[in-house]
N, C-alpha and C positions, 0 to 999 in steps of 0.2 A: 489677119488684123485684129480681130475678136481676142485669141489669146495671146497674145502679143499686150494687148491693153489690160487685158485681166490680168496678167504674169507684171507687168508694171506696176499695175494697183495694189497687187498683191506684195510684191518686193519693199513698194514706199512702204506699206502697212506694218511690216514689221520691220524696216528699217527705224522709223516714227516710234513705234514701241518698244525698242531699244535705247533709241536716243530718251526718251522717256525714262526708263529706267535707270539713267547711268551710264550709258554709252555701252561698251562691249560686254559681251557676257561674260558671267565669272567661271573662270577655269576649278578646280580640282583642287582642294587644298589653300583656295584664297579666301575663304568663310572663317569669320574668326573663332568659332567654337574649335575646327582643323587646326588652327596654328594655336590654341591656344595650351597644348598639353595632354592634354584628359584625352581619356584613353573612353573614347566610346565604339561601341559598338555598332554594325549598321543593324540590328538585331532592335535593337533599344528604340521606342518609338519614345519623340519627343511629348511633354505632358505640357496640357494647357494648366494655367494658374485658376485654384478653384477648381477643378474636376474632380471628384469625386471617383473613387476607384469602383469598376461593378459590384451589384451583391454579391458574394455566395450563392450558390444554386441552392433554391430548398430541398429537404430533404422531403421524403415521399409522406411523411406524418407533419411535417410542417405545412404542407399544400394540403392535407386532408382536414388539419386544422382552420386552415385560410378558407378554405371552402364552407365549412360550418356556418350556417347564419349565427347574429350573434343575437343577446336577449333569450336564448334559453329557449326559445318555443316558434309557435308562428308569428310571425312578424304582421299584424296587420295596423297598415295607416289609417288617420283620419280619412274614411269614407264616408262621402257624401249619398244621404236615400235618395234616390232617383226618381221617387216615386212622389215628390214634394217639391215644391221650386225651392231655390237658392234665397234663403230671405236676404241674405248680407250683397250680394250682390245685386239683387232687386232692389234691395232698401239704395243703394249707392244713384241708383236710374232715378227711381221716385223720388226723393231728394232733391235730384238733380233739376228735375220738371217744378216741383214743388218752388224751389230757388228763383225759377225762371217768371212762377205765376206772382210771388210776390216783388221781382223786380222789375215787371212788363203790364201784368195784367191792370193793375190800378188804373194805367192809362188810356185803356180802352176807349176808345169813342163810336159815338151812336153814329147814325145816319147824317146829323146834322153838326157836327164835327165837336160833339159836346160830350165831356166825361160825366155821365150819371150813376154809375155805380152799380149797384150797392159794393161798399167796400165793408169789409172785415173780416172771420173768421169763418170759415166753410169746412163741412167732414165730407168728402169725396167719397166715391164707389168705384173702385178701379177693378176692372175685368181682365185677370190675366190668365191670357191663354198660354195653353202649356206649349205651345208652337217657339214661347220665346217672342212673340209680337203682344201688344194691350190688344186689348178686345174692344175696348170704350171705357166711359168715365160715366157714372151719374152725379149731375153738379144737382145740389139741393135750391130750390126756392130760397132766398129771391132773386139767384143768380142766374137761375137756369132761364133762356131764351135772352137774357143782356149781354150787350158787349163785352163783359167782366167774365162772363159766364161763356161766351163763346171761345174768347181768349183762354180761359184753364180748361175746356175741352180738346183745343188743340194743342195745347201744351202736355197733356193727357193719352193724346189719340195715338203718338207711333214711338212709342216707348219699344228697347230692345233689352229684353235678357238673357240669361242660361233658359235653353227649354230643359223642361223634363220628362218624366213620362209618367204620370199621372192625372189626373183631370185638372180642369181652369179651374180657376181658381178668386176671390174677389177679396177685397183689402179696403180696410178702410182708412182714408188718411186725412190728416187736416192742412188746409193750407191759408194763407190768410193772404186775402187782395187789399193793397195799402192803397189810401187814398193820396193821389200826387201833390195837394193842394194843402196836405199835413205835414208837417216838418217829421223826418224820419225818426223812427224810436230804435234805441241800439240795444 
């Protein structure tokens, strides 16, 4: 019964893919390129439009040539020292934190749901370890131990860059806490 039902299935399936095509298959000589004259060969493979014919094989001095690096000498790229962090990619991180302390930090509030400040201009101490993680931040007085000041510590604290392999390393940057209660300066 099993192949009985399989051998039916199988039967529709291409009966269905015939009828699909056109009903019976074409015989021998019913292709119109065959009735058409020309005299082709079964030798002659048909060419796609756009194709492009193989190279030529190189010759053994033109592969010795290809192989040659080019520029005349040793080829060396821009290498980065290893021995110093990535400033352009670090600078992209610090920025980024920096961005964060003057569109957040201003808002800071105390214990009793009050912004007190101090807002303005701040030069930071960023400790960066050569692990590729910060190390910490020192915020300068009168920011340090305020909400404003705890706010750009954490905005400071888990910074990610290239490591390197050289010692940590410390950076000084400036960042500036805007007060919310000031109409924005562009």
């Amino acid at each position: 019964m099993r192949v009985t039902l399989f051998t039916c299935v199988a039967v529709s399936s291409v009966a269905l893919a015939l009828a699909a095509c056109g009903g019976k298959p074409k015989q021998v000589g019913e292709y119109p390129a065959e009735n058409s004259g020309e005299n082709k060969t079964s030798e002659e493979t048909p060419k796609w439009e756009g194709a492009a014919p193989p190279p030529p094989p190189l010759s053994q001095e033109e592969k010795a040539e290809k192989a040659k690096p080019k520029g005349g000498g040793v080829q060396e790229g821009a290498t980065r020292r290893n021995d110093q962090y990535d400033k352009e990619a670090t600078e992209v991180v610090i920025k980024r934190a920096a961005r964060q302390v003057k569109e957040n930090c201003g808002h800071a509030k105390d214990e009793n749901g009050k912004g007190t400040g101090p807002w303005g201009k701040a030069t930071l101490q960023i400790q960066l370890g050569a692990s590729g993680r910060s190390k910490g931040v020192t915020v300068p007085a009168p920011y340090q131990g305020k909400p404003v000041g705890n706010c750009v510590e954490k905005a400071f604290s888990n910074l990610t860059y290239p490591p390197w392999g050289g010692a940590d390393t410390e950076v000084s940057w400036d960042v500036e806490i805007v007060n919310p209660a000031e109409p924005a300066k562009k």
